[in-house]
C-alpha positions as CSV (number, residue, x, y, z in Angstrom):
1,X,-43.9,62.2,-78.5
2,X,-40.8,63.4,-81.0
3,X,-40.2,60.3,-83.3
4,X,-36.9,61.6,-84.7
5,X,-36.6,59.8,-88.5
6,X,-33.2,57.8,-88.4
7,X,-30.3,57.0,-90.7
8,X,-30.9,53.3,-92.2
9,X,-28.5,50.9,-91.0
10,X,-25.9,49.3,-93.5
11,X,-28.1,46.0,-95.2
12,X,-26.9,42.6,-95.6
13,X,-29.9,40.8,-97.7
14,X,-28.6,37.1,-97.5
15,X,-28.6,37.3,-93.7
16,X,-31.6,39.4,-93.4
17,X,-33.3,37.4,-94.8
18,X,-32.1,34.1,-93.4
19,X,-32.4,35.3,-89.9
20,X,-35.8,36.8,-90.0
21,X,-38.0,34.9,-92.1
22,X,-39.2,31.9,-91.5
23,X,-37.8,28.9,-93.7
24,X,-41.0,27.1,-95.8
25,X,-43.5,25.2,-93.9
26,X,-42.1,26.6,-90.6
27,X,-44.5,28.6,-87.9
28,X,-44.3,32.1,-88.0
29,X,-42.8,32.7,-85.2
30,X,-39.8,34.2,-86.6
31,X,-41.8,37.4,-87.5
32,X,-40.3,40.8,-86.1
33,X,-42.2,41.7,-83.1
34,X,-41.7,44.4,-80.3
35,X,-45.2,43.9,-78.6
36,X,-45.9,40.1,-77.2
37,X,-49.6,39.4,-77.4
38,X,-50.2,39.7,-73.6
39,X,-48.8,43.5,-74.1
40,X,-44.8,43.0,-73.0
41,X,-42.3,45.1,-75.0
42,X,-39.6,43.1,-76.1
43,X,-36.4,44.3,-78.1
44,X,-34.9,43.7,-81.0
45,X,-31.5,43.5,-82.5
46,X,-32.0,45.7,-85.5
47,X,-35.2,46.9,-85.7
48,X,-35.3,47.9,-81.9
49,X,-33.6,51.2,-82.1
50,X,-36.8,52.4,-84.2
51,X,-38.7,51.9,-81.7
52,X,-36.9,53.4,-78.7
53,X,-38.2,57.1,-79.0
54,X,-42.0,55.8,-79.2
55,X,-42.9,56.6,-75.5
56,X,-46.1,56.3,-73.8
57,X,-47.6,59.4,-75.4
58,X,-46.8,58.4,-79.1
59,X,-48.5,54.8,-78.0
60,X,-51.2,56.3,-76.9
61,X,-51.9,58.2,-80.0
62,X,-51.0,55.1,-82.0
63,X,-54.2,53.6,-80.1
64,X,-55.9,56.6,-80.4
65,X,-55.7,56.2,-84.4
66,X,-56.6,52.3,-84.1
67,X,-59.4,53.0,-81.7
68,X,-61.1,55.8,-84.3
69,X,-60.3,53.4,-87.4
70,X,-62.3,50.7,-86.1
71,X,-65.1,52.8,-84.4
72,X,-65.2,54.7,-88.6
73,X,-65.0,50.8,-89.9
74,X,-68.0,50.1,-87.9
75,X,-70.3,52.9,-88.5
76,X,-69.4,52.6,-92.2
77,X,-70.9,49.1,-92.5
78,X,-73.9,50.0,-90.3
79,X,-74.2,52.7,-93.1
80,X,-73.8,50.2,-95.9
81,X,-76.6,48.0,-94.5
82,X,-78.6,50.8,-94.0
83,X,-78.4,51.3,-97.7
84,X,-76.6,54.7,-97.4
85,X,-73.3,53.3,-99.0
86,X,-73.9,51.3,-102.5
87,X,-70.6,48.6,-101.1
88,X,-68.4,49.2,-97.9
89,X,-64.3,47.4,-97.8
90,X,-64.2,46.6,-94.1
91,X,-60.6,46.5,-92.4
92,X,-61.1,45.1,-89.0
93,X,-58.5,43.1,-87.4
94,X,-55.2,45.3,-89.9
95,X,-55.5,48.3,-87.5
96,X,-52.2,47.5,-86.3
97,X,-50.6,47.1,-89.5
98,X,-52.3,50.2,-90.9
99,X,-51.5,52.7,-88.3
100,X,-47.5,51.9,-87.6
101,X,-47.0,52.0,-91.0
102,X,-48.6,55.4,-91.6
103,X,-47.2,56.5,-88.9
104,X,-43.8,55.8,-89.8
105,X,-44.3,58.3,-93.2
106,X,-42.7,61.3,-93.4
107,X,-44.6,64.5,-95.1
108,X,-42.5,64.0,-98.8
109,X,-43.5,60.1,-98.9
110,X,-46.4,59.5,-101.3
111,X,-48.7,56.4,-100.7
112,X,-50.4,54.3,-103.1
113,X,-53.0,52.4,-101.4
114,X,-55.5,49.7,-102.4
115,X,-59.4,50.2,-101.2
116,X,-59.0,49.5,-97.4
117,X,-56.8,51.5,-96.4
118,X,-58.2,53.6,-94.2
119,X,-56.4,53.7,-91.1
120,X,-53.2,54.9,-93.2
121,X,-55.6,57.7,-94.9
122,X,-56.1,58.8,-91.3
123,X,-52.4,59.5,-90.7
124,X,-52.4,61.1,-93.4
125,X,-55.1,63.9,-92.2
126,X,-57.8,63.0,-95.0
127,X,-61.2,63.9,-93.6
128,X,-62.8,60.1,-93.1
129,X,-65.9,61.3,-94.5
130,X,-64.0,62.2,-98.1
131,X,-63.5,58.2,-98.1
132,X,-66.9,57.7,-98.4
133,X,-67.9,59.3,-101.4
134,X,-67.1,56.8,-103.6
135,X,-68.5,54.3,-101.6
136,X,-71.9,56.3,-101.8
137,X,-71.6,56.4,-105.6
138,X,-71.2,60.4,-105.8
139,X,-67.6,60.3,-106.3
140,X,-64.7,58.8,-108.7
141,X,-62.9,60.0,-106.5
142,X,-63.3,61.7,-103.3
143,X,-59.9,63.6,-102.3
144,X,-57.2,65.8,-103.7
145,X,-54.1,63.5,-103.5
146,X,-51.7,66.2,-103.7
147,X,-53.0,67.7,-100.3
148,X,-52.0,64.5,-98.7
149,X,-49.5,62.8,-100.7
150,X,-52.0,60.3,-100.6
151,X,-53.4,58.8,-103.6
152,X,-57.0,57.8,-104.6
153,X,-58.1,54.1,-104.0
154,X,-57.3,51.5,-106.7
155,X,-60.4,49.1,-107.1
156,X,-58.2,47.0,-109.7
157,X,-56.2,44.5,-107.8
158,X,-52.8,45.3,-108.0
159,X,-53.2,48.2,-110.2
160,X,-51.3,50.7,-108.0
161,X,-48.1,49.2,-107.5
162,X,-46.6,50.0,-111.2
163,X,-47.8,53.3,-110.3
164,X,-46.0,53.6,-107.3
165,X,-42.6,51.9,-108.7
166,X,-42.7,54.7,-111.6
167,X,-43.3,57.5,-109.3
168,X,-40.9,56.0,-107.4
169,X,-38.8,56.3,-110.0
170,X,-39.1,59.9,-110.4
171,X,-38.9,60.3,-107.3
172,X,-35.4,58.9,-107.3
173,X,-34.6,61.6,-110.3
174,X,-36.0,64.7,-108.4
175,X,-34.0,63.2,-105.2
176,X,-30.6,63.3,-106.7
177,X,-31.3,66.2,-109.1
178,X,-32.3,68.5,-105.3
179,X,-30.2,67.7,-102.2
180,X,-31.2,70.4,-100.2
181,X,-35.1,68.7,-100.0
182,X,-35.8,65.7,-98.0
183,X,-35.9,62.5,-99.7
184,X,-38.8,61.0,-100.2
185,X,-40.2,57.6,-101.1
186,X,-43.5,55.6,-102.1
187,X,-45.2,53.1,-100.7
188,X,-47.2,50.6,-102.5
189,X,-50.2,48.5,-100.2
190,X,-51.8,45.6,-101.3
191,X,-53.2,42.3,-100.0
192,X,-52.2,38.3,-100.4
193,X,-54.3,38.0,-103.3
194,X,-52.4,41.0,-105.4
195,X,-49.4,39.2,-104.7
196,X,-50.0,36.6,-107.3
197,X,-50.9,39.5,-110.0
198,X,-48.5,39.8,-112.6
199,X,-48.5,43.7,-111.9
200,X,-46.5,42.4,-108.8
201,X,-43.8,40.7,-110.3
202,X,-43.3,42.9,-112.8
203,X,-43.1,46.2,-110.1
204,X,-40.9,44.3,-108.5
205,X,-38.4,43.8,-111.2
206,X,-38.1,47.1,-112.3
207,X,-38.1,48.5,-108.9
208,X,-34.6,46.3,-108.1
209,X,-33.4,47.3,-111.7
210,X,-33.5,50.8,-111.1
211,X,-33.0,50.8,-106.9
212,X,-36.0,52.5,-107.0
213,X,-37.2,54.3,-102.9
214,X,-40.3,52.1,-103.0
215,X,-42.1,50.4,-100.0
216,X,-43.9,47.3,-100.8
217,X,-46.1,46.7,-98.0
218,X,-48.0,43.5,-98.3
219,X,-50.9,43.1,-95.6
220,X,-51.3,39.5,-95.5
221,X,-54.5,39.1,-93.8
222,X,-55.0,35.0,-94.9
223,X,-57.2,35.5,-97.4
224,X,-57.4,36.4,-101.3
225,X,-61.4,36.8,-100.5
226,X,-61.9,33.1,-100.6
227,X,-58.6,31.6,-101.8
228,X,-56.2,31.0,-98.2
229,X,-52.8,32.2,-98.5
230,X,-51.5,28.7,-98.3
231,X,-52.9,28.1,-101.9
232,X,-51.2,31.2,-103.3
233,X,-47.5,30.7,-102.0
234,X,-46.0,27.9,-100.8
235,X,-43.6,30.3,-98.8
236,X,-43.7,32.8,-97.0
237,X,-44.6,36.5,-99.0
238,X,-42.0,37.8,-97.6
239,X,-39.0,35.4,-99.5
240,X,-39.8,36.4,-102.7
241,X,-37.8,39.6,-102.0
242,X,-34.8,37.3,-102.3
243,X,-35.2,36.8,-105.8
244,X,-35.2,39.8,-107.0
245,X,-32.1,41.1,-104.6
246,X,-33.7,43.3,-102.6
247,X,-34.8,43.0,-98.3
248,X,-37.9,41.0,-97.3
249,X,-39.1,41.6,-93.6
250,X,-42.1,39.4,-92.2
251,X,-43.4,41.4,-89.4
252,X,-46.4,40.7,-86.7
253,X,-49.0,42.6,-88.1
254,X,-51.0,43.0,-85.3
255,X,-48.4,44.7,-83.5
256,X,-48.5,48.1,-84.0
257,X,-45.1,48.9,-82.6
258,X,-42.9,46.3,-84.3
259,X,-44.8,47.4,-88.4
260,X,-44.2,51.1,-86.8
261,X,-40.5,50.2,-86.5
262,X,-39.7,47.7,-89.8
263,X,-41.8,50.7,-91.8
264,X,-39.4,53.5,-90.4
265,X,-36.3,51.0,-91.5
266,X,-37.4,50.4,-94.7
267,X,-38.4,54.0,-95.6
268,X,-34.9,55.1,-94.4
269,X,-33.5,52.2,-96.1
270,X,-35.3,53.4,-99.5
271,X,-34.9,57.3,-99.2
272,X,-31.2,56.5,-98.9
273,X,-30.9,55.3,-102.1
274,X,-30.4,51.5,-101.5
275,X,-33.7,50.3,-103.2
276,X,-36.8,48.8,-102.5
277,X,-38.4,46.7,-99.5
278,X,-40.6,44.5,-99.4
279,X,-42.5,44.4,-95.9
280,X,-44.9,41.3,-95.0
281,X,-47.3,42.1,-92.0
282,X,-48.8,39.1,-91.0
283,X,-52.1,39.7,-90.0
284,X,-55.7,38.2,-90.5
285,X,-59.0,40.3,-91.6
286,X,-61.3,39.6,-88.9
287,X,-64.4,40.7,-91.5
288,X,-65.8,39.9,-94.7
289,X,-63.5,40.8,-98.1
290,X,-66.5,43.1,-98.9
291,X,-70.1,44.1,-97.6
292,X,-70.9,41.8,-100.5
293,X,-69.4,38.5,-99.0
294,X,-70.2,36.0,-96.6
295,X,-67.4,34.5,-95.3
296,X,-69.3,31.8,-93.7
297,X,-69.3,30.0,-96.8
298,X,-65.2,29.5,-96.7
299,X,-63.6,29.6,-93.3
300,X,-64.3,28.3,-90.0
301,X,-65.5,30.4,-87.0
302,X,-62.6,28.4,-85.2
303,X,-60.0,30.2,-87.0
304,X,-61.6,33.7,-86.5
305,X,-62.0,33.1,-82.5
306,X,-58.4,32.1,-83.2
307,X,-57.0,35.4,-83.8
308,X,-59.0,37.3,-81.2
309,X,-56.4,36.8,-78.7
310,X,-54.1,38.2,-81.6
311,X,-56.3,41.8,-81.7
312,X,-54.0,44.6,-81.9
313,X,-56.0,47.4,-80.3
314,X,-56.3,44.3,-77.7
315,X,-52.5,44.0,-77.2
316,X,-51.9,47.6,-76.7
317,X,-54.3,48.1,-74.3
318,X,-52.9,45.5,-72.1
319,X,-49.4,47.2,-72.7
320,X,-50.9,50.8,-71.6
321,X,-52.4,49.8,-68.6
322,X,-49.8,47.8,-67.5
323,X,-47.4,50.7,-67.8
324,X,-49.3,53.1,-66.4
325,X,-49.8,55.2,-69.5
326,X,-53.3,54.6,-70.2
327,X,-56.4,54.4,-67.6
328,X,-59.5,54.3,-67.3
329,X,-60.4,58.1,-67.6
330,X,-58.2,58.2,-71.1
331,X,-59.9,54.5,-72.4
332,X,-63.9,56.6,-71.2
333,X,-62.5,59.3,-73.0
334,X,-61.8,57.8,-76.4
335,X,-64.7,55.8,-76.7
336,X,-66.6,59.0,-76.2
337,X,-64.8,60.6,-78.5
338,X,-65.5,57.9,-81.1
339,X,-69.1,57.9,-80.4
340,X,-69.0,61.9,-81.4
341,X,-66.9,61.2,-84.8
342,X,-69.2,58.3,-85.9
343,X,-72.3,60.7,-85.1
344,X,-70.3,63.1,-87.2
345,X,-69.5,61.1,-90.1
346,X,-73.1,59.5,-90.5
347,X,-74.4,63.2,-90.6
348,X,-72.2,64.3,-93.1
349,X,-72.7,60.9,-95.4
350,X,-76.7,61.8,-95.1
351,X,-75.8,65.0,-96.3
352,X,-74.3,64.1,-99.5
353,X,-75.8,65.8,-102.4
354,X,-75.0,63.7,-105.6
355,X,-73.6,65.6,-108.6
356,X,-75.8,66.2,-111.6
357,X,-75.7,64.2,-114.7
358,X,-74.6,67.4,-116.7
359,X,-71.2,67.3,-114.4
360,X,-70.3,64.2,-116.1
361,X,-69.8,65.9,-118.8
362,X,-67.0,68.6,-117.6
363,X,-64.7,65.4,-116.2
364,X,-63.6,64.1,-118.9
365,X,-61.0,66.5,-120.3
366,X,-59.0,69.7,-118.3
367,X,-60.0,72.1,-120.8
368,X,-63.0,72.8,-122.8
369,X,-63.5,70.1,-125.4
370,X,-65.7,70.8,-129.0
371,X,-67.1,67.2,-129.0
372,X,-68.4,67.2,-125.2
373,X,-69.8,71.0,-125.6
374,X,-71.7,68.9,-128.4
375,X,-73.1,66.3,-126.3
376,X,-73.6,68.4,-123.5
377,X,-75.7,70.5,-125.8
378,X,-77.5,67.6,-127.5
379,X,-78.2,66.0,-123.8
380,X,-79.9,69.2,-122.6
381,X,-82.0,69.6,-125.5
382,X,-82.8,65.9,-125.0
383,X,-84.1,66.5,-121.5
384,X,-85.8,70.0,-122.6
385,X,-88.1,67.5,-125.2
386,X,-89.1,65.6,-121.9
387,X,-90.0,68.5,-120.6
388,X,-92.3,69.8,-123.7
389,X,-93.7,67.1,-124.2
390,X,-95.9,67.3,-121.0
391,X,-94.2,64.5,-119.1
392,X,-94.5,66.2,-115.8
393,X,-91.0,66.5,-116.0
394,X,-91.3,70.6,-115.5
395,X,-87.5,71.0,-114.3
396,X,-84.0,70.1,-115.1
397,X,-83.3,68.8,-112.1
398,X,-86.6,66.4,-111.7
399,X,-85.3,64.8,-115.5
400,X,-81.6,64.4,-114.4
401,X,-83.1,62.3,-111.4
């Protein structure tokens, strides 16, 4: 299962461009794809020789990590509902687009992700569990990102991708000024909807100024919660890359295989010092934007039932047992395994203890801070009147509740 990490190919960004994207108004069926939707694996020109060393183990794990993803994605509404989570960012349906391009990271990349993201926080080794933390309302947080190189959600759209453009940037420095380390490179993720934030454009700019080794990986999954894609571009996502000089791929989303491939490109591309990439992965988000929306109320059931035939765990699945390299026994084997994990994970969410009020006070600064000592002092002598004033409040822990 060796994927070796290749050199990037010499780039030509007029015809790039012109021969894999598809002009306005057209289908999108000149998308990059490796894996049809009945499960055949096709080649490519360019992009196929990043694929050639992902044999029948590595797609088995791929389906492994899309499998477990979904299984997590489940049990974390069910937990939602349940009223264990306070809000839950469902990613059904962008397992395909999550995993390849996780996959296709090397240990020195750094990845700035939105708030569903959690099939590339897998790849990345994060404990799923350490997701959830926020979601439960104990947590700004949740993980260390410098264990991972993987950084803590963004809840404001399109916040993260100036962030990753300026790490980026010193990235680029650290690169040049250290040749015996690996190159690295960033990659930002966000949705449709972040597209049309200025915070886009403007990343976008200084990324091609400064040939930054950033990823932009948009997962365009049709909809901006409500608002379709077609109302936010009148192209395809992918195009814009052409006006600000850099490559723009549009690849099947749903095919885990082809993302895996264009992601491995463009990070080679990036950590070779040629500049940034902007990746579209066509997709479609099969759930709701949010535990808190009904999508009901603004697409048709039509379109979902649509892109069922379109399910990447679906496609690969055809593709393993076709080729002999997955069976029944490994298929029985996974979805107990998933079945233990989601036992796991709602155990450990029931076991969160939520932090005391008093810790609020010792996040604010990295060292020791007069004012807060002050508050924090003032605030316990607040609770301690509760406490003689006969309230029935007899301990610190029953007032901070």
């Amino acid at each position: 299962m060796a994927l070796e990490h290749l050199p990037a190919t010499e780039f030509d960004s007029t015809a790039l461009n012109e021969t894999l994207v598809p002009a306005p108004g057209s289908a999108p069926d000149g998308m990059v794809q490796l894996l049809t939707p009945e499960g055949e694996r096709v080649g490519h020109e360019l992009y196929g020789r990043y694929a050639d060393d992902v044999d029948g183990e590595a797609l088995r794990s791929f389906y492994r990590d899309m499998f477990l993803i979904r299984r997590f994605d489940t049990e974390a509404t069910a937990l939602q509902r349940q009223g264990e989570l306070v809000m839950w960012v469902p990613l059904t349906g962008q397992e395909g687009a999550q995993i390849g391009s996780g996959r296709a990271l090397a240990p020195q990349d750094y990845v700035f992700p939105t708030y569903r993201e959690h099939g590339v926080a897998l790849t990345r080794g994060l404990q799923l569990s350490h997701l959830l933390r926020r979601f439960r309302g104990i947590s700004h947080g949740g993980w260390d990102p410098r264990e991972s190189n993987f950084h803590l959600y963004t809840l404001v759209l399109a916040a993260q991708v100036p962030h990753a453009v300026g790490y980026a940037m010193g990235m680029a420095r650290d690169n040049a000024a250290d040749a015996s380390s690996p190159a690295g490179a960033t990659v930002a993720y966000f949705g449709d909807g972040a597209s049309s934030e200025g915070d886009v454009h403007e990343s976008m700019v200084f990324a091609a100024s400064y040939d930054a080794p950033v990823v932009f990986f948009c997962q365009n999954n049709h909809w901006a919660i409500s608002v379709p894609t077609e109302v936010q571009s009148r192209i395809p996502l992918a195009n814009r890359a052409q006006g600000y000089g850099f490559p723009g791929i549009r690849v099947d989303g749903n095919d885990v295989l082809a993302v895996h491939a264009v992601t491995r490109w463009a990070l080679e591309h990036a950590r070779s010092g040629n500049g940034p990439v902007l990746i579209e992965a066509f997709t479609y988000r099969m759930s709701a934007h949010t535990t808190a929306d009904d999508p009901t109320k603004y697409r048709l059931s039509a379109d979902e039932e649509a892109w069922i035939g379109r399910d990447p765990l679906t496609r690969l699945e055809k593709h393993l047992r076709a080729s002999g390299a997955g069976d029944d026994a490994f298929f029985a084997a996974l979805a107990a395994e998933a079945d233990d994990m989601a036992a796991q994970l709602r155990s450990d969410v029931q076991a969160m203890e939520p932090p005391s009020f008093a810790d609020s006070f010792t996040d604010v600064y990295a060292e020791p801070h007069p004012l807060i000592a002050e508050e924090l002092a003032f605030h316990k002598a607040y609770e301690d009147g509760f406490a003689d004033a006969g309230s029935g409040n007899d301990t610190e822990e029953e007032v901070g509740a």
